[in-house]
C-alpha positions in Angstrom: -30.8 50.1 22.7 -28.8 53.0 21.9 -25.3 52.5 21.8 -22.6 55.2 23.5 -21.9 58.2 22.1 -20.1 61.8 22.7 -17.7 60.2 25.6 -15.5 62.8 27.3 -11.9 63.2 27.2 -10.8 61.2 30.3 -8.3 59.4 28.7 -6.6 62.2 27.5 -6.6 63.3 31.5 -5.7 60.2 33.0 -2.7 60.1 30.8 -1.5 63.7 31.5 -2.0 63.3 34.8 0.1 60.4 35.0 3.0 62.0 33.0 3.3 65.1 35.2 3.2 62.8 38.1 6.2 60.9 36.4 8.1 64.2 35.2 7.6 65.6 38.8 9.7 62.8 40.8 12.3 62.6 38.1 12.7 66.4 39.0 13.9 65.0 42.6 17.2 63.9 41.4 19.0 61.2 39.7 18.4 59.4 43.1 15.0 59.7 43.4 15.0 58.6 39.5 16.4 54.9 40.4 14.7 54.1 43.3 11.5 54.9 41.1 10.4 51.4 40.8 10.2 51.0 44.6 7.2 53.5 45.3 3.9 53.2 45.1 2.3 55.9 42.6 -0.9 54.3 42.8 -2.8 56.9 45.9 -0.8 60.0 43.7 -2.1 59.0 40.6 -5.6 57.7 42.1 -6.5 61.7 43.4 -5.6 63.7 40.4 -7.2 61.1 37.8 -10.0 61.6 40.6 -10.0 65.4 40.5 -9.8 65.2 36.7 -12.9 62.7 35.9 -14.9 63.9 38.4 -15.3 60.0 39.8 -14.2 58.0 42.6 -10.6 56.5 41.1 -8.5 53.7 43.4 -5.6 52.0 42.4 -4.2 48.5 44.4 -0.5 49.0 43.0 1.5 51.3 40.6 5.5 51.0 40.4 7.3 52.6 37.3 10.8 50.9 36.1 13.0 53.8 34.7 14.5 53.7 31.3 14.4 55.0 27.9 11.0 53.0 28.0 9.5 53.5 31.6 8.1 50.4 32.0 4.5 51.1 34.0 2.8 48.3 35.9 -0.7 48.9 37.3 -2.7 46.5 39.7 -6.7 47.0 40.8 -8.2 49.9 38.9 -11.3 50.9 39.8 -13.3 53.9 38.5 -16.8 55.1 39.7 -20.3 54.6 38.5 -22.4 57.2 38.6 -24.4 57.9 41.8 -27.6 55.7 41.3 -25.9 53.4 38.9 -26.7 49.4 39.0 -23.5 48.5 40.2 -20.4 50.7 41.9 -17.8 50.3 39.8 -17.8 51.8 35.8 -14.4 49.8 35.2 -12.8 47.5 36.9 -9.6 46.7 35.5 -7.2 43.4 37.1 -3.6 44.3 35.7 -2.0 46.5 33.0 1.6 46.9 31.8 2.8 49.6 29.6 5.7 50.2 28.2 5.9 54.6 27.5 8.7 56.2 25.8 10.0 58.5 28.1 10.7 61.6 26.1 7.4 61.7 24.3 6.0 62.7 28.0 7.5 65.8 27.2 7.2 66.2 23.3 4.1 64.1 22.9 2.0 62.5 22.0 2.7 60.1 24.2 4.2 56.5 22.6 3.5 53.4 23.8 5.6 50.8 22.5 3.6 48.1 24.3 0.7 47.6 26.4 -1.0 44.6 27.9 -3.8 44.7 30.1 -6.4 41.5 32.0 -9.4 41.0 33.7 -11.1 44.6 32.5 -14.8 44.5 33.0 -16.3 47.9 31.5 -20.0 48.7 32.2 -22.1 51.5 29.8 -25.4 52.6 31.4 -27.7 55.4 31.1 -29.6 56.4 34.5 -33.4 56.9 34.6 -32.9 60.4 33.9 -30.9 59.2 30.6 -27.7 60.5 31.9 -25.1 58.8 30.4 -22.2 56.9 32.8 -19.7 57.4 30.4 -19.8 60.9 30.1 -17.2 62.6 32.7 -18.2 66.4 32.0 -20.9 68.3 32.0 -19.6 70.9 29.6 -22.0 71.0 26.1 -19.9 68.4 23.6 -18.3 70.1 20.9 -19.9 70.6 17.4 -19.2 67.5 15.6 -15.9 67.2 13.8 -14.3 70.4 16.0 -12.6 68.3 18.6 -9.4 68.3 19.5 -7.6 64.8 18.9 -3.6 65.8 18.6 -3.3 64.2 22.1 -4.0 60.5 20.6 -0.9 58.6 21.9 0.8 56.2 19.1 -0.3 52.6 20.4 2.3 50.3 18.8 1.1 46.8 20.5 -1.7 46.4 22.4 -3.2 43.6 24.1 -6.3 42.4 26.2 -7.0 39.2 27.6 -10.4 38.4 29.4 -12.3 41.6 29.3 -16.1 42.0 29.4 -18.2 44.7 28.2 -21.7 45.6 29.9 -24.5 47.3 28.3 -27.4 48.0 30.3 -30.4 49.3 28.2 -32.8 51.7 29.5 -35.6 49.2 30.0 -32.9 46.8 32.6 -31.9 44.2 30.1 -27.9 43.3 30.0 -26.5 43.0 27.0 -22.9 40.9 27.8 -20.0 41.2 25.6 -17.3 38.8 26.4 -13.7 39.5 24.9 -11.1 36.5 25.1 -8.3 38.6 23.2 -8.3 41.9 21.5 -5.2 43.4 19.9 -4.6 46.4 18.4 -1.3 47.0 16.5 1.0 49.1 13.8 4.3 49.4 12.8 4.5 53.3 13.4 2.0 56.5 13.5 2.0 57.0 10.2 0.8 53.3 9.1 -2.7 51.5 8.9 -3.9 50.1 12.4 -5.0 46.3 12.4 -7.3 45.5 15.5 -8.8 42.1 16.1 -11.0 40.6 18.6 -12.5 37.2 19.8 -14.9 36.0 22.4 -19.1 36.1 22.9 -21.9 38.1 22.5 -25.3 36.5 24.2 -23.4 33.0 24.4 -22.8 33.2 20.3 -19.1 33.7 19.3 -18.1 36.8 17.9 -14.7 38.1 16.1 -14.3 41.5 15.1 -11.6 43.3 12.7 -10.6 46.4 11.9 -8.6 47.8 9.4 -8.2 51.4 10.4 -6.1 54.3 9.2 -2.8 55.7 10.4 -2.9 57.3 14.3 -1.5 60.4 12.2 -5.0 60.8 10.9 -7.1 60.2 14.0 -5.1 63.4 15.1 -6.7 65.3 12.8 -9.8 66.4 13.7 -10.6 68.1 10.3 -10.1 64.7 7.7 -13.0 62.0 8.4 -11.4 58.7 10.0 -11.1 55.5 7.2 -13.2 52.3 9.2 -13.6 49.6 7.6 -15.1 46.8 10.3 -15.8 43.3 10.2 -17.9 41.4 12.8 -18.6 37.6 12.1 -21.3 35.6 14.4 -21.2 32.2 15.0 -19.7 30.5 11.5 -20.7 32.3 8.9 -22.9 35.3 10.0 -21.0 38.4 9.0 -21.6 42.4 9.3 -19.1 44.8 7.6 -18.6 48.6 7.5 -16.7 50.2 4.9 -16.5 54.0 5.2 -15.4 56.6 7.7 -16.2 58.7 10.6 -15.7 62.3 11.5 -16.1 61.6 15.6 -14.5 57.7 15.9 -14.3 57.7 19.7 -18.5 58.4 20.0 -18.9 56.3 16.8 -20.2 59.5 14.8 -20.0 61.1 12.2 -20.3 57.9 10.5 -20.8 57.8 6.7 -20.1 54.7 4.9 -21.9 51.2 3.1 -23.4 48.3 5.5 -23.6 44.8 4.3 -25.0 41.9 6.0 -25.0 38.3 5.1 -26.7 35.9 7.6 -27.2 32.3 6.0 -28.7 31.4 8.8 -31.3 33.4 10.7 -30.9 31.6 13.8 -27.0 33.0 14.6 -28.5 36.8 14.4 -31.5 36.0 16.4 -29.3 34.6 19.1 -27.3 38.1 19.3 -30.6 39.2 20.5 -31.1 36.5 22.9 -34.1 34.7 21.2 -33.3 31.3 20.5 -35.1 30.2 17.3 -33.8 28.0 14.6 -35.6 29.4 11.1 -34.1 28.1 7.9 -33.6 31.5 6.3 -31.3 33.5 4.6 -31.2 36.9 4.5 -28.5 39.6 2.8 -28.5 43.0 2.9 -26.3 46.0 1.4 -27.2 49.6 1.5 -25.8 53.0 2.5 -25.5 53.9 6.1 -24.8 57.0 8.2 -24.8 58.0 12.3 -25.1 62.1 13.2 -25.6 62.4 16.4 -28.8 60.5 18.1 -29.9 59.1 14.5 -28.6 55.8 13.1 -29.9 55.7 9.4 -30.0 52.7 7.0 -31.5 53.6 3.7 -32.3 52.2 0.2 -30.9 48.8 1.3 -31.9 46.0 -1.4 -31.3 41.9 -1.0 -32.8 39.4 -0.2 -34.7 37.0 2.3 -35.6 33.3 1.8 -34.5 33.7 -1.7 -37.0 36.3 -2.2 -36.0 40.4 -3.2 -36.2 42.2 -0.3 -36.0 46.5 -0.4 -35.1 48.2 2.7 -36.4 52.0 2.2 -35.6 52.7 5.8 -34.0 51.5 8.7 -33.5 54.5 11.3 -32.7 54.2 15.0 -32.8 57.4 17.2 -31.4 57.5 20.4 -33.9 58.6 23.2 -33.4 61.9 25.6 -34.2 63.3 28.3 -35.8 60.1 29.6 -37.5 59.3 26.4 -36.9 55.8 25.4 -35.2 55.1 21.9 -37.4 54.9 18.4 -36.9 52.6 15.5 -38.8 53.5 12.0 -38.8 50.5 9.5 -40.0 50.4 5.6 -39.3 47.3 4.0 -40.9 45.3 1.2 -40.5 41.9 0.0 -41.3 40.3 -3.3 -42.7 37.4 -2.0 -42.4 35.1 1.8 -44.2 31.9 2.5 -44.6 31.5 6.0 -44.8 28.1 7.2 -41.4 26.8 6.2 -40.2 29.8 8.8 -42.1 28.7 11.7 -40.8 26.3 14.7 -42.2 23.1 14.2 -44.9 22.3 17.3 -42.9 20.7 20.0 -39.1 21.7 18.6 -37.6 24.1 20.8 -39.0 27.9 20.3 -42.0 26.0 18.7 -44.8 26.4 21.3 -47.7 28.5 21.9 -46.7 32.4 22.0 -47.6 34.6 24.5 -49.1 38.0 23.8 -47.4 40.6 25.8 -47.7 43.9 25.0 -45.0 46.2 27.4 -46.0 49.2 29.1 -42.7 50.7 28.3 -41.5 49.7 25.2 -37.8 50.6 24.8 -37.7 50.8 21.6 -40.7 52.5 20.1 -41.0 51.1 16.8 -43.1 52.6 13.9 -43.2 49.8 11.2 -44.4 49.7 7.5 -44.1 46.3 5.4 -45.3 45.3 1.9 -45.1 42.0 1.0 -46.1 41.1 -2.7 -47.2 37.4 -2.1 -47.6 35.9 0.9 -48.6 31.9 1.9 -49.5 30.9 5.4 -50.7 27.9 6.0 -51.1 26.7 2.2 -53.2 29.7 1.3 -51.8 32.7 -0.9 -52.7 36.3 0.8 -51.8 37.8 -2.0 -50.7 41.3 -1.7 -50.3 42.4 2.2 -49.5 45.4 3.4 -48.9 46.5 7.1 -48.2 49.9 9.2 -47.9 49.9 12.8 -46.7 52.0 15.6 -45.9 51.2 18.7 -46.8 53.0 22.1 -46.6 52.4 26.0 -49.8 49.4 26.6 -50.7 49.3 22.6 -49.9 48.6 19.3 -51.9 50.4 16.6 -52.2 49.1 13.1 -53.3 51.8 10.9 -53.2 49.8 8.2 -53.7 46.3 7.5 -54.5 44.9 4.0 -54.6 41.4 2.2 -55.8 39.6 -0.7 -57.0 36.0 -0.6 -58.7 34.2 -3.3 -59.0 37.4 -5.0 -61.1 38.7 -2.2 -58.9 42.2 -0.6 -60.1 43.0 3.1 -58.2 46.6 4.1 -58.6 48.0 7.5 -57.2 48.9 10.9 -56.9 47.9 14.4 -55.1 47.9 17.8 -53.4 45.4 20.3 -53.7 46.8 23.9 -52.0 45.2 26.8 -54.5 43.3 29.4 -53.9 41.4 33.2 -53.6 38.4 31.5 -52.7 38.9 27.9 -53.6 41.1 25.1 -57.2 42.7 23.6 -57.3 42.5 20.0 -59.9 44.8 18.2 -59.6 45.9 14.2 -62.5 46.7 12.0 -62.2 45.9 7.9 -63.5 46.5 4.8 -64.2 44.2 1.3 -62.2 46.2 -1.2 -62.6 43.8 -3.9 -64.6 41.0 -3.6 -66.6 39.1 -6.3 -69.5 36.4 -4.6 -67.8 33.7 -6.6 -64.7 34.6 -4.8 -66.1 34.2 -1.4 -67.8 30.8 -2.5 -64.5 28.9 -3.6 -62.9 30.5 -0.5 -65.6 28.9 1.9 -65.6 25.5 -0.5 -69.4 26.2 -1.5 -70.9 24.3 -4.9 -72.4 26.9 -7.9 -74.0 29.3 -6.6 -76.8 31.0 -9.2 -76.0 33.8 -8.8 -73.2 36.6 -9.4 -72.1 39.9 -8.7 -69.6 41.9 -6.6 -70.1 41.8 -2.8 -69.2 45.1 -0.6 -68.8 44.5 3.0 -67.7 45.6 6.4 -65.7 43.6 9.1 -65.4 43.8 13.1 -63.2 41.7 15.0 -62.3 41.3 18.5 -60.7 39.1 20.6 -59.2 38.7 24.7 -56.5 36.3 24.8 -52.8 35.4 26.5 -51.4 33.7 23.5 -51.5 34.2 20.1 -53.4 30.8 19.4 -55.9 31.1 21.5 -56.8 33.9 19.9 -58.3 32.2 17.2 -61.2 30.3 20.0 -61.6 33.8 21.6 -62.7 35.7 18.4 -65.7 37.5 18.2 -66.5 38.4 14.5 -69.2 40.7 12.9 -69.4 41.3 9.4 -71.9 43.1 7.3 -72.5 41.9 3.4 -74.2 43.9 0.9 -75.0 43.9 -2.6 -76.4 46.0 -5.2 -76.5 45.0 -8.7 -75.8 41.5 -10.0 -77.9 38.6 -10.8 -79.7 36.0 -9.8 -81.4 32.7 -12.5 -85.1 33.0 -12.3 -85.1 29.6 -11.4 -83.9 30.2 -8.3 -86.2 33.0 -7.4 -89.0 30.4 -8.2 -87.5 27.7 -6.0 -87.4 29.5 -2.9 -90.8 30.6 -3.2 -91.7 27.4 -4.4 -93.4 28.3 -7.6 -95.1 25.7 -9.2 -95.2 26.7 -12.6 -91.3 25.5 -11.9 -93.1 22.0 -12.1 -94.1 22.3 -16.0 -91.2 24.6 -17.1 -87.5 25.6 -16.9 -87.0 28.9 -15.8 -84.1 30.0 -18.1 -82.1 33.2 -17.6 -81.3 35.5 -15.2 -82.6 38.6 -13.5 -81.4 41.8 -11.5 -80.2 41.8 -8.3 -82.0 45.1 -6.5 -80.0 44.5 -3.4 -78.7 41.9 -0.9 -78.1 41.8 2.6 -76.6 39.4 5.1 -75.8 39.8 8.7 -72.9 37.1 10.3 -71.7 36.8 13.6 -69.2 34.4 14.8 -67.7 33.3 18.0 -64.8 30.6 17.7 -65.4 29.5 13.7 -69.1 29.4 14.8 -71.7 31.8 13.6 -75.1 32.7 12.3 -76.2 34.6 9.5 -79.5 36.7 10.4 -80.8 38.8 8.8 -79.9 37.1 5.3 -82.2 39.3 2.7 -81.9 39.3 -1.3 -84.7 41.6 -3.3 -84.9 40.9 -6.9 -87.5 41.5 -9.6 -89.2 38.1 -9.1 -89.8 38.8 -5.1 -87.6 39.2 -1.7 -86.2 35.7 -0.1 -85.1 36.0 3.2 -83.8 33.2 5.7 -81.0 32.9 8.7 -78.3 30.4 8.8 -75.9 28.5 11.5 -72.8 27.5 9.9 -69.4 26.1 11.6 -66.3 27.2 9.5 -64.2 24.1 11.3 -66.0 21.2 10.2 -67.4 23.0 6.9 -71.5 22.5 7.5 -74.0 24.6 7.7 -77.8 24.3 8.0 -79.7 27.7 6.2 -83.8 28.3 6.0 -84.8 30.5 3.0 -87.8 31.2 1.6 -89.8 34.1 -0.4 -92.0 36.7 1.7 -95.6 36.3 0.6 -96.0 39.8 -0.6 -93.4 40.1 -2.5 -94.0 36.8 -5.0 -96.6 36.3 -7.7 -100.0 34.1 -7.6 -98.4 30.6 -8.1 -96.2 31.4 -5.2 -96.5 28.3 -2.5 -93.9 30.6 -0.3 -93.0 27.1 1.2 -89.3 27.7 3.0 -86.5 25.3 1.9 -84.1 24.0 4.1 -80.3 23.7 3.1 -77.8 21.3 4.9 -75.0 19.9 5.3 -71.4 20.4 4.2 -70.4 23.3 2.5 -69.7 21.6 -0.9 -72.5 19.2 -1.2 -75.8 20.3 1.3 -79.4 18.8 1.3 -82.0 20.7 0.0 -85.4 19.9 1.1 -88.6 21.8 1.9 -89.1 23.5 5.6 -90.8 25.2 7.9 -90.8 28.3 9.2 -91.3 28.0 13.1 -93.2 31.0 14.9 -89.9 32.3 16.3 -88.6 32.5 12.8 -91.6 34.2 11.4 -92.1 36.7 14.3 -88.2 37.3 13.9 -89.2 38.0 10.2 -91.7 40.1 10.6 -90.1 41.9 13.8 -87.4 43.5 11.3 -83.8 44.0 11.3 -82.0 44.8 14.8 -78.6 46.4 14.3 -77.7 47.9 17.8 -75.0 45.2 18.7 -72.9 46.1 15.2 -70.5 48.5 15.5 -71.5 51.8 14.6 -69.2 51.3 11.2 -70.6 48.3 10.2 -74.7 49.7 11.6 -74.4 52.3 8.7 -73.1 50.3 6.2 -76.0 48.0 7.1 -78.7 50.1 6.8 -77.6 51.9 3.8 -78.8 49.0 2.0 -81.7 49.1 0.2 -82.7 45.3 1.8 -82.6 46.6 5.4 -85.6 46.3 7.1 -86.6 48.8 10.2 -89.5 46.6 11.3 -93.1 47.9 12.3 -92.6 51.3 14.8 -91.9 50.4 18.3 
């Protein structure tokens, strides 16, 4: 949501407008000057602020009370929306007093000694064409820093009582600003404004000061314009901005250093309307600058949950001509456990999520994160590193990578907006991945055998929340070896060698290659083909295996040609759970031997994962068709 910027000069015109109206009757005569406060300015003043804004203007009641300060009393402003705008009225405004120093109508700038004003309701909205309401000209804006502020009146004392600002962002959504009292106040031009404010933002309290400098220097269009804000949320959730601007009615110009300290995540949350409670603390500190459409936070360090957190970017620009806003964000994190983050099942924001993906994101984001360590659900990630972009019906991951156990999968992906949910697709590769890795990971006992697995990854999945995406999944994964070793005595047991009755195998021998096919649907899978070619002969087998309950149930045995004259080339069956299987002879059934002999089918892999498969010196065509 991009916030308002480059208004026009309308106050400027409504308040010379009003002074000429003022000089003009006090030009009728000393007579027409004290029966002043008897007429009703309000239709006068209505047409030429009218004719000046370029709006519809109507005012219930205006009197003036002569004096050295006229004393001005306005009832039932209204001022025009734009034609197509959600509602008819930009401002609406119940009752305002002023009290104007007479002369300074002619010297200027105008003084006002005193002002009070109620029930002001002030909506900003951009059109579907991105037109601005708060722009009241359709001159081109002036280069930035060039206009011309000596008009500025001196505003002594000012007050506001029960006033609202609306923002309406260019995807609908309301954003409600509620203001019990604001007041604004200095003891001459040439002194620092103070300006204070209380009421609500999205239901959560808010308080905002200001310690400003001098109206003298506002004037001045050629010296940047000391700001120094503080906004506080809830208790103890605070923003401040220490610096300047060169444009401070658009809010431009800005140049100056952000901090933000948020003890509790839930309090800034809520300013965006999510209500989550997560026990989290984050601070922030960095430099930050506005020139026109960009908003730019950069080389921001502190921390969240305790942990370092850099911010190398943090940019917002404002869309155009119909385009929606974009937000680019680079952030790493030394190191984030997840759990203690997320709502508890059955606490409030702790249910299922849905996965909605809009068809017209407002903003588009384009997100990179680097996390150094990261624990989900009792299990270290490791490094994990993510860049995404965001587009109308998808979200594209170019990169996604992770480390568990030691084992780094790195690899891409895309979330694409269905009827009823989302489509999840990404394909991955093993980076780094030794086989005694993947068994501790999967809770297998020894293995005998080592070496470094390579592998590719496909997943995909339909779902309309995020945990059933986890039932829905559909993965294929291609394993591959070449080099490593394998003990001799376990070449000899799946063959069933009997010369492994009268002696111990010792030692190992080289791996030639190794290949294993897995498919899984919901934690359940098969493994097929599943092919390992050393010196001593090829074994080759299928398995079923259930990554819920930890069991499995895998047939392996040698291929007849391949082993030597003692050679049984019985099969042997292992099953069970993963950390403590059965392993007893088998059978191959006809099925399983035709499948054998039939060779390796790789048309429902992805074509990624078909190449990497039968690059492998294990992969099996099968006789000619």
């Amino acid at each position: 949501m991009a916030l308002p910027s480059r208004p026009s000069r309308w106050p400027r015109r409504a308040l010379l407008s009003l002074g000429c109206v003022l000089l003009l009757l006090a030009g009728l005569g000393l007579a027409g000057f004290f029966f002043l406060r008897r007429i009703d300015l309000g239709p006068i003043v209505a047409g030429r602020v009218a004719a000046a804004l370029g709006r519809p203007v109507a005012i219930g009641g205006l009197h003036v009370t002569p004096g050295r300060w006229l004393l001005v009393e306005l009832a039932g402003l209204r001022i025009g929306n734009l034609p197509g705008g959600s509602r008819e009225e930009m401002l609406a405004l119940g009752r305002l007093s002023l009290e104007v120093e007479a002369l300074s109508l002619l010297r200027g700038p105008v003084v006002v000694r005193k002002a009070r004003a109620e029930e002001a309701s002030l909506l900003l909205e951009r059109l579907p064409d991105r037109t601005a309401n708060w722009h009241f000209s359709r001159r081109r804006a002036v280069p930035e820093g060039a206009g011309d502020r000596s008009w500025v009146p001196t505003l002594l004392d000012v007050e506001l009582h029960r006033g609202e600002v609306l923002v309406r962002t260019t995807g609908g959504l309301l954003l409600r600003t509620r203001l019990e009292t604001a007041t604004l106040a200095t003891p001459a031009a040439d002194q620092p404004v103070r300006l204070r404010a209380t009421g609500a933002y999205n239901d959560t309290a808010v308080t905002l000061e200001a310690a400003l400098d001098p109206i003298v220097v506002l004037r001045d269009a050629s010296r940047p314009y000391g700001t120094d804000l503080r906004f506080v949320a809830g208790e103890d959730t605070a923003l401040t901005f220490e610096g300047s601007m060169t444009a401070p009615f658009d809010v431009d110009g800005a140049e100056g250093r952000l901090s933000l300290t948020a003890p509790r995540l839930g309090t800034l949350l809520a300013l965006a309307g999510v209500v989550a409670e997560i026990p989290a603390r984050l601070d922030l500190a960095g430099p930050m600058t506005r020139k026109g459409d960009r908003w730019r936070l950069s080389e921001a360090s502190g921390s969240f949950a305790g942990q370092a957190l850099t911010l190398r970017l943090l940019q917002l620009d404002e869309g155009r001509d119909g385009s929606p806003d974009a937000i680019a964000l680079a952030l790493s994190l030394e190191k984030l456990a997840l759990d203690p983050l997320l709502p508890a099942p059955g606490s409030v924001g702790g249910g299922d999520t849905p996965l909605v993906v809009s068809q017209r994101p407002d903003p588009r984001l384009d997100v990179q994160i680097a996390i150094g360590a990261l624990n989900v659900a009792g299990e270290d990630l490791g490094v994990v590193e993510l860049t995404a972009t965001q587009e109308p019906g998808r979200i594209n991951v170019q990169h996604l990578a992770a480390t568990l156990s030691g084992i780094r999968l790195a690899g891409s992906g895309a979330v694409a907006a269905t009827d009823t949910g989302a489509r999840l697709s990404a394909e991955a590769a093993l980076e780094r991945s030794d086989l005694d890795d993947v068994r501790k990971l999967l809770g297998l006992r020894s293995l005998p055998m080592s070496g470094r697995l390579e592998g590719k990854l496909a997943l995909t999945a339909e779902a309309a929340t995020l945990r059933a995406v986890g039932e829905a999944a559909q993965v294929q994964a291609v394993l591959t070896m070449t080099g490593g070793q394998i003990a001799k005595a376990a070449i000899e047991m799946a063959s069933t060698d009997v010369r492994a009755l009268f002696r111990d195998a010792g030692g190992s021998t080289p791996i030639a290659c190794m290949l294993a096919v897995a498919e899984m649907h919901g934690g359940r899978g098969t493994v097929a083909p599943l092919r390992l070619r050393a010196e001593a002969g090829t074994i080759a087998g299928r398995a079923q295996f259930d990554l819920g309950t930890r069991q499995m149930d895998l047939v392996i045995g040698s291929q007849s040609e391949t082993t030597g004259f003692f050679a049984l080339d019985v099969p042997v069956r292992v099953s069970g759970a993963f950390a403590s299987p059965s392993i007893l002879p088998a059978e191959w059934s006809a099925e399983g031997r035709a499948q054998l002999a039939a060779g390796d089918d790789m048309a429902p892999l992805p074509p990624e994962l078909r190449r990497h498969a039968q690059s492998n010196p294990c992969f099996r065509a099968g006789p000619p068709g």
